[in-house]
C-alpha positions in Angstrom: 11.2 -20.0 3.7 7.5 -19.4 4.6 8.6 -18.6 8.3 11.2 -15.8 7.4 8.7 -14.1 5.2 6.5 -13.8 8.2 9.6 -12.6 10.2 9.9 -10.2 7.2 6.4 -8.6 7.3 5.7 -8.5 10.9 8.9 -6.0 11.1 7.2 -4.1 7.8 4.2 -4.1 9.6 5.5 -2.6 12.6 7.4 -0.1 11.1 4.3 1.1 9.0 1.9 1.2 11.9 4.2 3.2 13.6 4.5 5.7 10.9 0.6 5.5 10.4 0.3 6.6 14.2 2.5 9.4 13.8 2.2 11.0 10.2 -1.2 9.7 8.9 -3.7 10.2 12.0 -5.0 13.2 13.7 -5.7 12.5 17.4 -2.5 13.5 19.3 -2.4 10.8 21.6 -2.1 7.9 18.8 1.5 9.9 18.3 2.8 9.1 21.9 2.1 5.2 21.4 5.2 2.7 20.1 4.4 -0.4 18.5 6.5 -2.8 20.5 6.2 -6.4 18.6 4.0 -7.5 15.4 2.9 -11.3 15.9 2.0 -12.4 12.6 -0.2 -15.9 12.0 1.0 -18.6 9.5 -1.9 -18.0 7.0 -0.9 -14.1 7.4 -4.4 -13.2 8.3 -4.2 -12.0 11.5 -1.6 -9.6 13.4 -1.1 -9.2 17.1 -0.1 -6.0 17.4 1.9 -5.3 21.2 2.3 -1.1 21.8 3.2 0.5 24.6 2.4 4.3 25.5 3.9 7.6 26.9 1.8 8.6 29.6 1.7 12.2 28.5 -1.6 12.8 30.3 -3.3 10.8 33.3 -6.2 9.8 31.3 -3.8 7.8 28.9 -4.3 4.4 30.9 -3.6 1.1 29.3 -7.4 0.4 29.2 -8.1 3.9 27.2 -5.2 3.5 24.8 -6.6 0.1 23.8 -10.2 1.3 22.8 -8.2 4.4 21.2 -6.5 2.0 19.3 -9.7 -0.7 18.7 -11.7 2.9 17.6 -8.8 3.2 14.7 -8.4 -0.3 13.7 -10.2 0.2 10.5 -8.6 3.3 9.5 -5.0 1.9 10.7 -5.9 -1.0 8.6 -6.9 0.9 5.3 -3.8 2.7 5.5 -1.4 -0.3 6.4 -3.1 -1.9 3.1 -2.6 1.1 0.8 1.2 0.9 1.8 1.3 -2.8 1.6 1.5 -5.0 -1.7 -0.7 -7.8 -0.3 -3.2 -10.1 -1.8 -5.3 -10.2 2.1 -4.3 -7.0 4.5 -4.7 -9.0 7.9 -7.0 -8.2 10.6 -5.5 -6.5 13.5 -5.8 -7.5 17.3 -4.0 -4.6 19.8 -2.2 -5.7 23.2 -1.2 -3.4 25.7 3.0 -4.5 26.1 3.7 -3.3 29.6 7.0 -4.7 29.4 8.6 -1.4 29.6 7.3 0.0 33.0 7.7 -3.2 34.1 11.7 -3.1 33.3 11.1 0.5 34.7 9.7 -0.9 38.2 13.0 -3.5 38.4 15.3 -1.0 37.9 13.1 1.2 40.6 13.9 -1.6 42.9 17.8 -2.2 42.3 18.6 1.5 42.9 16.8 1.1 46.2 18.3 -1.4 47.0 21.7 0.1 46.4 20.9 3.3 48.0 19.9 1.4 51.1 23.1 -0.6 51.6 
């Protein structure tokens, strides 16, 4: 029971930090990042948040987009708990998930491949 009501609110939390990055906070670049997985502890206090970002400008590196991210923790936090009917709000830790250009590199690859033969 315990483990699908963490299930539960890691989606809930991943679906309202998204919509906190995109409707509630002003710097633009916060609106080209997806949150890609919410890893939610046992004791629900802390969340591992995994995002990936659209690399609108050449400055947005994986590194920058983290400290963008560690720079609004507390106000992503604040928000997340005003939306959130929670006895304990729990602490966020941000990943960069490069799964996706990773996928992106494979696939590079194949079509190379193919072309070539």
């Amino acid at each position: 029971m315990k483990i699908d009501r963490i299930k539960h609110l890691s989606l809930l939390i991943k679906e309202e930090i998204s919509k906190i990055l995109l409707l509630s906070l002003e710097q633009e670049a916060l609106k080209f990042i997806t949150i890609t997985k919410v890893e939610l502890t046992r004791d629900m206090r802390l969340a591992k948040v995994y995002f990936s970002g659209f690399k609108k400008e050449d400055n947005c590196d994986p590194q920058s987009l983290v400290s963008l991210m560690l720079k609004n923790r507390g106000a992503i936090r604040k928000e997340l708990s005003l939306k959130l009917n929670l006895r304990h709000t729990p602490e966020l830790k941000f990943y960069y998930d490069d799964s996706i250009e990773y996928a992106q590199k494979i696939n590079d690859i194949i079509n190379k491949i193919k072309e070539e033969e």
